[in-house]
C-alpha positions, -999 to 999 in steps of 0.1 A, spaced: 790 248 -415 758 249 -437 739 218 -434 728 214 -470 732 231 -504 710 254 -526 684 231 -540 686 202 -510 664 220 -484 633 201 -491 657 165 -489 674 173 -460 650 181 -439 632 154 -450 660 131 -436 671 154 -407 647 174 -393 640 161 -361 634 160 -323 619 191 -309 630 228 -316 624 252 -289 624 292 -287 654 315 -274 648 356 -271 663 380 -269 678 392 -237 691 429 -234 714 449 -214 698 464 -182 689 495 -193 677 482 -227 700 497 -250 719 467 -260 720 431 -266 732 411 -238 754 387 -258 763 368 -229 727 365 -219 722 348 -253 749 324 -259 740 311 -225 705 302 -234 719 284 -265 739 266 -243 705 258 -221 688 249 -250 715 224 -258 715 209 -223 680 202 -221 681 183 -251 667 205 -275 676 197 -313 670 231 -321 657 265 -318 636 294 -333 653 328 -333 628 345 -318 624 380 -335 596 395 -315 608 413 -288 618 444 -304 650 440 -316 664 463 -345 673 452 -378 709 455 -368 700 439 -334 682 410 -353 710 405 -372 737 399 -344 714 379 -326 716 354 -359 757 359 -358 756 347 -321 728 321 -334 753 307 -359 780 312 -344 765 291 -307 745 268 -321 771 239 -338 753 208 -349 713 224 -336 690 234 -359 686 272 -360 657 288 -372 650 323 -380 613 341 -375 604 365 -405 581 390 -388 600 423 -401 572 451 -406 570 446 -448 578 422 -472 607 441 -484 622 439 -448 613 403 -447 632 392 -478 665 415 -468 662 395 -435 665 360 -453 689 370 -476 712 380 -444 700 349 -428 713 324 -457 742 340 -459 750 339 -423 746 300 -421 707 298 -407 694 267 -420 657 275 -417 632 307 -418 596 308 -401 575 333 -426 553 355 -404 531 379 -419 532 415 -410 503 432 -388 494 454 -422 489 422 -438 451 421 -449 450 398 -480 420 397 -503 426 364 -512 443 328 -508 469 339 -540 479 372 -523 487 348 -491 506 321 -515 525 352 -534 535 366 -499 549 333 -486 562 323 -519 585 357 -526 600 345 -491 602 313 -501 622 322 -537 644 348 -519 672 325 -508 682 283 -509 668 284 -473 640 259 -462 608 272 -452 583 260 -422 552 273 -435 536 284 -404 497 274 -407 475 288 -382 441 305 -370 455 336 -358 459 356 -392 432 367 -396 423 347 -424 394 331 -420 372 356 -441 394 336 -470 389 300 -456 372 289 -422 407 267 -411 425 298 -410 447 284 -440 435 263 -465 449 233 -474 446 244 -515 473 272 -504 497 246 -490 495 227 -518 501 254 -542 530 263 -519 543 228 -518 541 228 -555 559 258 -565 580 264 -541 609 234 -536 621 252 -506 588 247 -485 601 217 -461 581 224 -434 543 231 -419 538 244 -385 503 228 -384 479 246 -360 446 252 -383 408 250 -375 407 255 -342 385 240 -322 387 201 -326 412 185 -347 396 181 -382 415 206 -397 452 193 -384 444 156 -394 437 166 -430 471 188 -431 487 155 -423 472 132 -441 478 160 -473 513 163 -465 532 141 -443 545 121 -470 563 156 -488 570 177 -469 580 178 -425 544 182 -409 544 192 -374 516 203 -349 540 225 -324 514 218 -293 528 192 -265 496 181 -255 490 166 -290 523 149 -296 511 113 -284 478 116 -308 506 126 -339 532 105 -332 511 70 -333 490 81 -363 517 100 -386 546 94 -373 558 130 -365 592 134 -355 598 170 -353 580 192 -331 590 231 -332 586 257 -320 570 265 -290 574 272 -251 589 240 -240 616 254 -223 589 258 -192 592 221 -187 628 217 -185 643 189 -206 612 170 -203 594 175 -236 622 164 -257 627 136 -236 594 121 -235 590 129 -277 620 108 -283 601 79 -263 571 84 -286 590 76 -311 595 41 -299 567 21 -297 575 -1 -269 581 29 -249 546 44 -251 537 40 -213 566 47 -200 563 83 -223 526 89 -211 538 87 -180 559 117 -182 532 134 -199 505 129 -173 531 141 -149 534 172 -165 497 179 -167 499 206 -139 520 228 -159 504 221 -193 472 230 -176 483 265 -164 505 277 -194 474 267 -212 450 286 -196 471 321 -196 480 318 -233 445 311 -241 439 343 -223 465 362 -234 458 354 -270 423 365 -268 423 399 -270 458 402 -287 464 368 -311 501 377 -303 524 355 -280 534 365 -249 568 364 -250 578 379 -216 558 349 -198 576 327 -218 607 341 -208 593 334 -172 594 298 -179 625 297 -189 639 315 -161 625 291 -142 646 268 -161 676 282 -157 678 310 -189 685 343 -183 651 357 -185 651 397 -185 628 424 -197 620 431 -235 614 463 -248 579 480 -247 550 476 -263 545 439 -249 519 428 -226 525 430 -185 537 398 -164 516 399 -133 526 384 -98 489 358 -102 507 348 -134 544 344 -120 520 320 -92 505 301 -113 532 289 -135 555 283 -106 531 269 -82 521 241 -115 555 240 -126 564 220 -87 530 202 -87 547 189 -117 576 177 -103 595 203 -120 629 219 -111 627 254 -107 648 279 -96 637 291 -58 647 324 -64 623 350 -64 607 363 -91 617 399 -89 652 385 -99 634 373 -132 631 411 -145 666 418 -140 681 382 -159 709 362 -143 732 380 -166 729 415 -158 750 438 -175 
């Protein structure tokens, strides 16, 4: 059932948008022809049991635009009372606004704006129009996603200016959201996003390893969407003690617990990111596995999971206290729901 009505986005989510949203992918058949529908409804259902208040449909994988759509029926259709949120990174704009029309319509309650790999904007307005068109092409909220990897830094040194998001924020009422991860390195550039917008519009900085500075100093209380999964139920668990006060240590307890872990799947992003400034989605489908998801291959062209990577994040993830799964990791390619 649809959580709001056209014209509420910005008030709802103002009201319910909450806890922390995690990531499911794709998982496909074994021969890679297919979804694997049962492969998906049971990392819903993981998502769920770990506490999860939501997820990003993760549309990076190489799905079709018929796949795509399925995966949003079985989204819908799984989710019940979860937050489910669609990632707009079709290949145009065109193919971007057909995909959030069929996403309203299907019962998604937000969209993710990416911008396409063509994208190579002249200036902050041609950014604004892009998002914006999205924005305007269903009652759907928005998370603005805000980051350094766009290749926009030739417009503004943050990677995206706080001028756009307020001209977004402005003219668009279904903007309810900002994925906050600007002006890398240091924080100067995340601080001002929240001090801009906290008070309008959902502001979230999707890294962990931020969440205790945040949720002192702004009061965030929605965190999406990232690889959180790796750590089991434990993000969400110590994010909901952040939110109470008298429950600080006990939360930073967790957190330091976790350091291992945060420690490793920060060091191979980093170095994954730096030569491609894409996500490496099959690792992150490793840490899931190691959680319990399906796992499974996704289709070519993605970057290579190496056996020193598969080490690393297991080897952290039980220095960590974690509880992974002690099968071995040449199970991971095939998923646990082979078909």
């Amino acid at each position: 059932m649809r959580k709001y009505a056209a014209g509420e986005a910005r008030p709802w989510a103002m009201e319910h948008l909450a806890g922390v949203c995690g990531c499911v992918m794709p998982s496909f058949s074994s021969d890679l022809s297919k979804l694997n529908e049962t492969a998906i409804r049971h990392d819903i259902a993981r998502e769920r049991e770990l506490g999860f208040s939501g997820f990003l449909i993760v549309a990076e994988c190489g799905t079709t635009p018929r796949e795509l759509r399925r995966f949003i029926d079985i989204a819908v259709a799984e989710a019940g009372d979860m937050i489910t949120i669609v990632q707009a990174s079709e290949d145009t704009l065109e193919d971007n606004v057909r995909l959030v029309e069929y996403a309203w319509q299907a019962g998604i309650d937000l969209v993710m704006p990416s911008y396409p790999l063509s994208f190579y904007p002249s200036s902050g307005e041609e950014i604004v129009t892009y998002t914006k068109t999205l924005a305007d092409a269903s009652p759907m909220g928005v998370i603005v996603f805000a980051m350094n990897l766009w290749n926009f830094e030739r417009l503004h040194p943050s990677g995206f200016a706080v001028a756009w998001l307020e001209e977004l924020i402005e003219k668009s009422p279904n903007v309810v959201a900002i994925k906050n991860e600007v002006g890398e390195p240091g924080v100067g550039g995340l601080v001002e996003v929240f001090k801009a917008f906290s008070n309008r519009v959902v502001v979230a900085d999707p890294l962990e390893m931020n969440t205790p500075a945040w949720t002192t100093t702004y009061g965030m209380r929605w965190m999406g969407t990232s690889n959180y999964e790796y750590f089991g139920g434990e993000v969400p668990r110590y994010f909901e003690m952040l939110q109470q006060p008298d429950r600080f240590t006990e939360a930073m307890e967790l957190y330091w617990r976790l350091h291992p872990a945060r420690q490793a799947t920060g060091t191979l992003m980093k170095e994954a990111n730096a030569g491609t400034t894409l996500v490496h989605r099959l690792l992150w489908k490793y840490q899931g596995w190691l959680q319990g998801f399906n796992g499974g291959p996704v289709r070519a062209p993605h970057m290579r999971l190496s056996d020193r990577q598969m080490e690393a994040l297991r080897t952290a993830a039980l220095q960590s206290d974690l509880d992974v799964t002690e099968e071995p990791d040449e199970h991971f390619f095939v998923g646990r729901y082979a078909r």
